[in-house]
C-alpha positions in Angstrom: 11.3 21.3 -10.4 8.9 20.0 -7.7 7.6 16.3 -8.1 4.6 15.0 -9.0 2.2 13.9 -5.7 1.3 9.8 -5.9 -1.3 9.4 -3.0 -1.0 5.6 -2.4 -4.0 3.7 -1.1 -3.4 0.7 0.4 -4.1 -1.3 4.1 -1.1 -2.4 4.6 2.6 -2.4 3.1 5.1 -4.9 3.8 7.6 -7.5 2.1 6.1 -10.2 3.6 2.4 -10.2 1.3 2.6 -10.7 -2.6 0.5 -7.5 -4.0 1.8 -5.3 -0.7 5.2 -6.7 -1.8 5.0 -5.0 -5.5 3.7 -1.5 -4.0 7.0 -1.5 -1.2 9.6 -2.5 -4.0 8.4 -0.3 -6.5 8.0 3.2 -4.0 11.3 2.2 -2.3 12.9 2.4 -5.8 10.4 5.7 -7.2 10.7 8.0 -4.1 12.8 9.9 -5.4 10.9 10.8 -8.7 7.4 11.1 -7.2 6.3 12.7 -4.0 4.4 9.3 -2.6 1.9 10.4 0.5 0.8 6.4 2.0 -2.5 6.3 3.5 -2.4 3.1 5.3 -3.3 1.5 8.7 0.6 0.1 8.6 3.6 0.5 6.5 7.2 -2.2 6.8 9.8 -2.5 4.8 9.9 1.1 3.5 12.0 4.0 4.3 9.5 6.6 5.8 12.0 9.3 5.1 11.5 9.3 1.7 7.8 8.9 1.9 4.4 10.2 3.4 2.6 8.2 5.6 -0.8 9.1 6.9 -1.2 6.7 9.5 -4.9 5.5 9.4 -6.3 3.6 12.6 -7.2 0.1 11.9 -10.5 -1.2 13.5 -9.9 -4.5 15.6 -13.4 -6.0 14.3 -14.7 -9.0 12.0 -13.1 -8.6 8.2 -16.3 -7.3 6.7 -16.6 -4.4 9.0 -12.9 -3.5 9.5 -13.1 -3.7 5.6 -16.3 -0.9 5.4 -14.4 1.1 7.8 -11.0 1.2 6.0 -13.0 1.9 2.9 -14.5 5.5 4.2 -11.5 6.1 6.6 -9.1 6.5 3.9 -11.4 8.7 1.8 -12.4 11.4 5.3 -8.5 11.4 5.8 -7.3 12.6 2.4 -10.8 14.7 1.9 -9.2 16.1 5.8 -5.7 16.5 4.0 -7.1 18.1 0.7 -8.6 21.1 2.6 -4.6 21.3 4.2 -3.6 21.8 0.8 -2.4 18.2 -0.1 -3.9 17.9 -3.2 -2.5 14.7 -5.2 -1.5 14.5 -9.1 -3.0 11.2 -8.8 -4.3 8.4 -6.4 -3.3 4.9 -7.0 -4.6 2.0 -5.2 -3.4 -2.0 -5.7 -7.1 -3.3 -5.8 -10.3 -2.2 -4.5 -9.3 0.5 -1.9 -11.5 3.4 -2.8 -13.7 5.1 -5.2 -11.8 7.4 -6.7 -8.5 5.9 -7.6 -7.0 7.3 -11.3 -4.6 3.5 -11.5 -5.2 0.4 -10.1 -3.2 -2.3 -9.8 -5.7 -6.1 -10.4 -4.3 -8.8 -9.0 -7.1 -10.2 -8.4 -10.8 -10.2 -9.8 -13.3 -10.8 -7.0 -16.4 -11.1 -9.0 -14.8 -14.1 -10.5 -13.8 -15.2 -7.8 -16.9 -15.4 -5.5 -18.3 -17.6 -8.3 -15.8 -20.2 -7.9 -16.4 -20.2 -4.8 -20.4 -20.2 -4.4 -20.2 -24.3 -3.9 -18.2 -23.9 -1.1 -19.8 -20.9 0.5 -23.7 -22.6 0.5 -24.6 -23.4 3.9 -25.7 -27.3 3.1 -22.0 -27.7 2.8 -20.9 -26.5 5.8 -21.5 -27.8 9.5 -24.0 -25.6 10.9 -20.5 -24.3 13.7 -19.4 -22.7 10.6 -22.5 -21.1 9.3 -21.2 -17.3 10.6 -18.2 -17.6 9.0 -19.5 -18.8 5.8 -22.3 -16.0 6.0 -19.4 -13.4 6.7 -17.0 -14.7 3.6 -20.1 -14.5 1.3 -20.8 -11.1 2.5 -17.5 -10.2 1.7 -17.1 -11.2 -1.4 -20.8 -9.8 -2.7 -19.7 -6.4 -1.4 -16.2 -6.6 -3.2 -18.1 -8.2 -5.8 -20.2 -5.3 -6.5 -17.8 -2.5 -5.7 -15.4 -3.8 -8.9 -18.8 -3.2 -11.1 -18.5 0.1 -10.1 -14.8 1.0 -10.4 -13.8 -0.9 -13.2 -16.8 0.1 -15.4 -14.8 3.7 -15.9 -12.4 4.9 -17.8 -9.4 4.3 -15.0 -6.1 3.5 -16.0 -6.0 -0.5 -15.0 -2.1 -2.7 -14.2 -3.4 -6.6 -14.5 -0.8 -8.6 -13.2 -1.2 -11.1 -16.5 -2.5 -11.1 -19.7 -4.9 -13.7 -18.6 -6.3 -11.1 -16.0 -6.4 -8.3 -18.6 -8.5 -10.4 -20.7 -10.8 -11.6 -17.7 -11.0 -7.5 -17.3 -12.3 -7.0 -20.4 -14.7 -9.8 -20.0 -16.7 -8.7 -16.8 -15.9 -5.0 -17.2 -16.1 -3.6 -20.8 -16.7 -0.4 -19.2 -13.2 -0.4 -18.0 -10.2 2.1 -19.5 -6.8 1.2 -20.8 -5.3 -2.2 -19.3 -1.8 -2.6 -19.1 -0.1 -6.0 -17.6 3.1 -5.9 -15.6 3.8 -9.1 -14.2 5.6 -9.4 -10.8 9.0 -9.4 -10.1 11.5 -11.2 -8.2 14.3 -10.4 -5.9 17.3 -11.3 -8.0 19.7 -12.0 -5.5 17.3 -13.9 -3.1 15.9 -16.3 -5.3 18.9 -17.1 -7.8 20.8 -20.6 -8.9 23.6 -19.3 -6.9 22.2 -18.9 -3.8 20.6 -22.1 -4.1 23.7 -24.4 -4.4 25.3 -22.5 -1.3 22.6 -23.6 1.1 21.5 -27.1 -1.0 23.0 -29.6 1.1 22.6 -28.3 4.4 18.8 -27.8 3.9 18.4 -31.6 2.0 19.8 -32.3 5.2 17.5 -30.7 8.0 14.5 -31.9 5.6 16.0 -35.8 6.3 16.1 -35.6 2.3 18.0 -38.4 1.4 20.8 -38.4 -2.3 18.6 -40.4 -4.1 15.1 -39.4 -3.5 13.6 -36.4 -5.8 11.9 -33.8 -3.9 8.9 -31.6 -5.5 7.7 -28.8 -4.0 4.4 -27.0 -3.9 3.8 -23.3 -2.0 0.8 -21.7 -1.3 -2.2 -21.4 0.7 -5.4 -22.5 -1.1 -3.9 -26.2 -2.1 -7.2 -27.4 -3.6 -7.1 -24.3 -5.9 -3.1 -24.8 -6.6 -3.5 -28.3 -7.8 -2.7 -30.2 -4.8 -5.1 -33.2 -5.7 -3.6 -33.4 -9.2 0.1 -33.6 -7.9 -1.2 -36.1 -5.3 -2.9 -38.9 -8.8 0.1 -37.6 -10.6 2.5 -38.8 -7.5 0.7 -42.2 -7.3 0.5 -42.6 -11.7 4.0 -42.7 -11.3 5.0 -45.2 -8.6 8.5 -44.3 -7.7 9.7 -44.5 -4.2 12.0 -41.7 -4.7 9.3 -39.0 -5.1 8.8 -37.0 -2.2 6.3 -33.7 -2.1 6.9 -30.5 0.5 3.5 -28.8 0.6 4.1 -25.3 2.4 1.3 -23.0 3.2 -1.1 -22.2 6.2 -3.7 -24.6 4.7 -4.8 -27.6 6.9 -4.0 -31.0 5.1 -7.3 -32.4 7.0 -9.0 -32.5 3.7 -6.3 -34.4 1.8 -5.1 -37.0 4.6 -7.8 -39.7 3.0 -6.6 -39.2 -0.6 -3.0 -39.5 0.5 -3.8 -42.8 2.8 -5.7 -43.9 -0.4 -2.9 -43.5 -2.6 -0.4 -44.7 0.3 1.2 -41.7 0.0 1.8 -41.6 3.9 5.5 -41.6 3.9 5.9 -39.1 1.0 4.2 -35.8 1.2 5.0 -33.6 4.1 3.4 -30.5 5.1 5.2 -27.5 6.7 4.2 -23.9 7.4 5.4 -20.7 5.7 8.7 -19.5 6.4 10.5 -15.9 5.8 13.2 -17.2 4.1 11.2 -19.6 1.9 14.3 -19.6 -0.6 15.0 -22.5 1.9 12.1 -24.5 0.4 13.4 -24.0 -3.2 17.1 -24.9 -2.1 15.6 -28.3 -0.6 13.9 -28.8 -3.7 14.5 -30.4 -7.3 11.4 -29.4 -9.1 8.5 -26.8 -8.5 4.9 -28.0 -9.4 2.0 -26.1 -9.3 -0.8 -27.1 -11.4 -3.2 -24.4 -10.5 -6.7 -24.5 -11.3 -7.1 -20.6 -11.3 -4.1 -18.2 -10.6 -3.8 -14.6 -11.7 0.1 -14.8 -11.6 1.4 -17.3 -9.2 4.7 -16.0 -7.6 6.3 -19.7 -6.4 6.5 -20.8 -9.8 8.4 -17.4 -11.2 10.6 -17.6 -7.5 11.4 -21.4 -8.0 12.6 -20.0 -11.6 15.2 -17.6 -10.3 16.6 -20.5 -8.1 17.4 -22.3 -11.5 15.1 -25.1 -11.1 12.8 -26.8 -13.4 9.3 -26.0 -13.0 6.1 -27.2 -13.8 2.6 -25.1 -13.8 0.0 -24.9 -15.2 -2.0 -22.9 -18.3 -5.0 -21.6 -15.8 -1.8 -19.8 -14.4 -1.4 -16.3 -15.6 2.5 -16.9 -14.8 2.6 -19.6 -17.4 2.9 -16.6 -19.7 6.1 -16.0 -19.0 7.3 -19.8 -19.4 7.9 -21.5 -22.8 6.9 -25.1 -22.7 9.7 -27.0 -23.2 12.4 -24.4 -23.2 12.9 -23.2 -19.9 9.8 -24.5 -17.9 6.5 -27.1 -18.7 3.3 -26.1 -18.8 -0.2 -28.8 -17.8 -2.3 -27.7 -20.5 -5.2 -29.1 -17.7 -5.4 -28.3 -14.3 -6.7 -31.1 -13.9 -5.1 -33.9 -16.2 -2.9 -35.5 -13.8 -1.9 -38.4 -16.3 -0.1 -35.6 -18.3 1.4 -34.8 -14.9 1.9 -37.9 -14.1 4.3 -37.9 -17.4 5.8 -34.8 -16.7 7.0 -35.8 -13.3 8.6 -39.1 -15.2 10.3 -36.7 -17.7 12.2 -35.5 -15.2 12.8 -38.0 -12.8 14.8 -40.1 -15.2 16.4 -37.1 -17.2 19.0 -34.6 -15.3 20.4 -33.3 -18.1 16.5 -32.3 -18.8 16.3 -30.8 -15.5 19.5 -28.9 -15.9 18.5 -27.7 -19.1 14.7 -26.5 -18.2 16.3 -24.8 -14.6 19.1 -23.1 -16.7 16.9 -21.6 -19.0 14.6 -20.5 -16.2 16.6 -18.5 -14.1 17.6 -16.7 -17.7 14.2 -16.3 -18.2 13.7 -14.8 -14.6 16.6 -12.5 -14.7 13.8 -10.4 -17.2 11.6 -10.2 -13.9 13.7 -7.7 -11.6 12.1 -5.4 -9.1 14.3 -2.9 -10.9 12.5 -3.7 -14.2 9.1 -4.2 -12.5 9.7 -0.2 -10.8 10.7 0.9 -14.4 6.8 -1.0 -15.7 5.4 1.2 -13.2 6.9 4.4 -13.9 6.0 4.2 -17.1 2.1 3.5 -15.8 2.0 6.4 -13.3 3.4 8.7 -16.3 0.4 7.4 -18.5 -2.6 7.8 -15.6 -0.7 11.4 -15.3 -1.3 12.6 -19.3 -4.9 10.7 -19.5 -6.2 12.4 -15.9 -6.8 15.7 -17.5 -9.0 14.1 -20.3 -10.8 12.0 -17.8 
């Protein structure tokens, strides 16, 4: 019985990006159900002899234009490989890749976004240096902006990555077809309690962590939007010397070195870039917090999880979904309320056998979120865009 063709729509493919992550794990685990053909300028991290990859040239230009030109590349190429007599079952794409995708994956929602972001992009508040990169951004996110109208206002078969993007989905789009959500997963044997306690002490170590001092950690690479501020009053609220923040992302701290001299915070919070193996981050750590203004699923907070340690995030997090407050994780009802942080933070400072507890329970709660499981989610997805294609 011959297999069902998935034409796969996406720039790149590699372990190393979140949403390029979820489309290598779950084709390296459905290959051998579906016939996948990838259309992509670049593809890591999957066995290319169990796939199709149509190698599409990327354009070395600003992000706008190399954006346009991916966006009618990939459609001449498989328009090129129809007339050869590759004719898809379906085309799936993880976010806005083309126009005629029959799933799509949301990780994302532009249109959203690009309001939050209309302070930052007017030109007043920039130096006039920065003017063509603001102009370019803005650009950018109209055009994605727009395109999403399009897309999502028909009956596609939708994957939002949390219930909280589903409903945001429903919101802007009502034109848009069935949503399912399938939240991430996790690499079970990377980011697990076990794995953590083998490397602990030599990591506390190279950090210059000393016994007593209590380390939180934050990951990501918009820190204004992932609560950085918040963690910073909450640090300060609580006054103990024996708090110590990693920050870990390819943000600059410029904008935050007043507010930490201001809440002589000097000594304590220490910025460091990304890192491959970033389960070395979580094994240096005793607590993960990420009070995130706006997050579609945040994938630290589910990875510091699996490590078996006690997490904090908060509600404007789609990945708080998975967390029960009090059971095997907290959840900052505000973003912004960093007194409510701030007594978190104390909560688990002085408990241990609260931390033990809430970083037990997690890493249960995270064995749910395998790529095995998060494969299976998809499978079920393609098989549903399959039987609704012919009524569309």
């Amino acid at each position: 019985m011959s297999r069902q063709v998935i034409a796969v729509v996406s720039p790149f493919i590699d372990k190393h990006h979140g949403t390029e992550r979820r489309v290598a794990e779950f084709v390296s685990r459905l290959a051998d159900e579906y016939e996948f053909h990838i259309y992509s300028n670049r593809v890591e991290d999957v066995d290319l002899a169990r796939v199709i990859w149509h190698r599409i040239p990327a354009l070395r230009s600003p992000h706008l234009i190399a954006y346009l030109w991916w966006l009618a590349a990939n459609h001449i190429w498989r328009w090129r490989d129809r007339n050869k007599g590759i004719v898809p079952d379906i085309v799936y794409s993880p976010g806005i890749n083309c126009f005629d995708a029959d799933a799509i994956s949301v990780h994302i929602l532009f249109a959203g976004f690009y309001r939050s972001m209309e302070d930052q992009l007017r030109l007043g508040r920039n130096p006039l240096p920065a003017w063509p990169r603001v102009i370019h951004r803005r650009l950018y996110y109209a055009l994605i902006a727009a395109l999403e109208s399009r897309i999502y206002n028909r009956p596609v078969r939708l994957a939002a990555v949390s219930k909280k993007t589903a409903v945001d989905l429903k919101r802007l789009y009502p034109g848009s077809g069935d949503v399912s959500v399938i939240y991430n997963g996790l690499d079970l044997e990377c980011f697990s309690p076990q794995r953590r306690a083998t490397i602990r002490c030599d990591l506390r170590r190279a950090f210059s962590i000393q016994d007593d001092e209590f380390v939180l950690l934050l990951i990501g690479n918009d820190w204004k939007n992932k609560g950085l501020t918040c963690l910073l009053e909450a640090m300060a609220q609580v006054g103990d010397p024996r708090l110590r923040a990693i920050v870990v992302g390819n943000d600059s701290p410029a904008p935050f070195r007043s507010l930490i001299a201001r809440l002589k915070l000097e000594t304590r919070v220490h910025f460091h870039p990304p890192r491959r193996d970033v389960e070395t981050y979580y094994a240096a750590a005793d607590a993960y917090v990420g009070p995130s203004l706006d997050d579609a699923f945040a994938q630290p907070p589910s990875e510091a999880m699996g490590c078996g340690l006690p997490v904090i995030t908060s509600r404007q997090n789609g990945g708080s979904e998975i967390i029960t407050h009090g059971t095997d994780g907290l959840v900052l009802e505000n973003a912004a309320d960093s007194r409510s942080l701030a007594d978190m933070l104390r909560m688990l400072l002085n408990d241990s056998a609260l931390c033990h507890r809430l970083g037990a329970a997690a890493a249960e709660t995270a064995s749910h979120f395998s790529w095995e499981s998060h494969a299976q989610k998809m499978r079920e997805f393609f098989e549903a865009a399959l039987r609704e294609k012919p009524r569309r």
